[in-house]
C-alpha positions, 0 to 999 in steps of 0.5 A, spaced: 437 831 875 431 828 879 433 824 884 439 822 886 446 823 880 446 816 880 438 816 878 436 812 872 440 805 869 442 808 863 446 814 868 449 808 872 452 805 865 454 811 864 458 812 870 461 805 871 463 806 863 467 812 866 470 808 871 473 804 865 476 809 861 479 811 867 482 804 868 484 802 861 487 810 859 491 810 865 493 803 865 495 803 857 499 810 860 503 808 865 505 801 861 508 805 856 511 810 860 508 817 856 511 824 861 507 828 863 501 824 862 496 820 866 489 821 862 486 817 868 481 821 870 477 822 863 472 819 866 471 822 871 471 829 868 466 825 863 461 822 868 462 831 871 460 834 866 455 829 864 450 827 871 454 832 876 459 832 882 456 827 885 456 822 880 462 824 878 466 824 885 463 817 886 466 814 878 473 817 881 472 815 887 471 808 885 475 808 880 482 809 885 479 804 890 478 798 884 485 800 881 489 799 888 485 792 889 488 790 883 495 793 883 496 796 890 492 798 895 496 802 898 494 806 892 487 807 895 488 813 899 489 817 893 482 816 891 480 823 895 484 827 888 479 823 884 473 824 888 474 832 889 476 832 881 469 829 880 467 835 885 470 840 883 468 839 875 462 837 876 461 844 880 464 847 873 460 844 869 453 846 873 455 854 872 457 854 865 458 851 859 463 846 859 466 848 852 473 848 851 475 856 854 471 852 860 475 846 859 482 849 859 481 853 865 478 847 869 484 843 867 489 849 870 485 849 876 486 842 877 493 842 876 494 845 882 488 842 887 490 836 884 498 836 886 495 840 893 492 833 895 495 829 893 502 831 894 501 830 901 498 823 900 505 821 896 510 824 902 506 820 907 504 814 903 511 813 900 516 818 902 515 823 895 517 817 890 511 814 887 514 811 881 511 816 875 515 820 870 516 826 876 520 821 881 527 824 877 525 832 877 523 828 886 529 826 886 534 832 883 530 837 887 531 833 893 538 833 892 539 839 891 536 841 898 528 842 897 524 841 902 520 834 900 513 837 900 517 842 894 521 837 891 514 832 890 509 838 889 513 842 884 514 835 878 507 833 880 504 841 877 508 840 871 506 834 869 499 836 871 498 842 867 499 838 861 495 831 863 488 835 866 488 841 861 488 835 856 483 830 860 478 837 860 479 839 852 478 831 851 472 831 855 469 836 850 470 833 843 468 827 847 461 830 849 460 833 842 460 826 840 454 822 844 448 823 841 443 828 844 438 822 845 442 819 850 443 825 854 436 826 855 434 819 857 439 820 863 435 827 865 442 831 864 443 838 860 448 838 855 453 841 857 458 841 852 457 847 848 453 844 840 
């Protein structure tokens, strides 16, 4: 792109709709309480592959800074996850085609960078609990003599591998899906592999 990720109206539009996406698919996740999903960061993996790391990095990030001023604030720390999955896809995507084969080992790497970030934030933030589906196998692990840092670490892989490998994969049935036409007015190369 010229300029800045962030350089026209329409990427800016682009990039604040991501951030609701984020928003609602992982409000609506965690309200029914869905095992080993999150699909809260769609939009960021979205807003990645479509105006780059940058972009994508700021739409995460701002998505967990939002979120926690309306749910906990405590949670706002957890935006360095969003952040570097925005880096790290955005990276992907500049170097090969983000197509499903791109997409699915994208996601497995974020299953583990993700919890390697965020596992820490987790212990020091709220002693390994955070509510999430994972908060059992926390528990059971703890209990039978794990460390914390394994206890909470070992759940939060699993869950992940199923939810990022996900997000990618719908990321790129959604990019397939927007009009050629709205990619070239926010001056980004498709990445979606038509």
């Amino acid at each position: 792109m010229n300029g800045s990720a962030l350089g026209n109206t329409r990427a800016m539009v682009f990039a604040s709709m991501g951030i609701v996406i984020n928003i609602v698919l992982g409000t609506i996740v965690q309200t029914f309480q869905i095992p080993l999903l999150f699909l809260d960061t769609i939009g960021t993996i979205l807003v990645s592959v479509v105006l780059g790391p940058f972009a994508g990095a700021l739409t995460g990030g701002l998505t967990n800074v939002i979120q926690s001023m309306i749910t906990n604030p405590k949670d706002i720390p957890f935006a360095v996850v969003s952040i570097a999955i925005g880096l790290i896809v955005g990276f992907v995507a500049k170097k090969r085609k983000f197509d499903f084969k791109t997409a699915f080992g994208t996601g497995l790497i974020l299953a583990v960078v993700a919890p390697l970030i965020g596992t820490p934030i987790a212990v020091f933030v709220y002693g390994g609990l955070t509510g999430g589906g994972t908060d059992l196998i926390f528990a059971w692990m703890l209990a039978s003599g794990s460390k914390i840092f394994t206890a909470a670490f070992i759940p939060r892989v699993a869950g992940n591998i199923i939810d990022k490998i996900a997000s990618c994969l719908i990321v790129v049935l959604l990019i397939k899906r927007i009009p050629n036409h709205l990619l070239d007015n926010m001056n980004v190369q498709d990445q979606s592999g038509r």
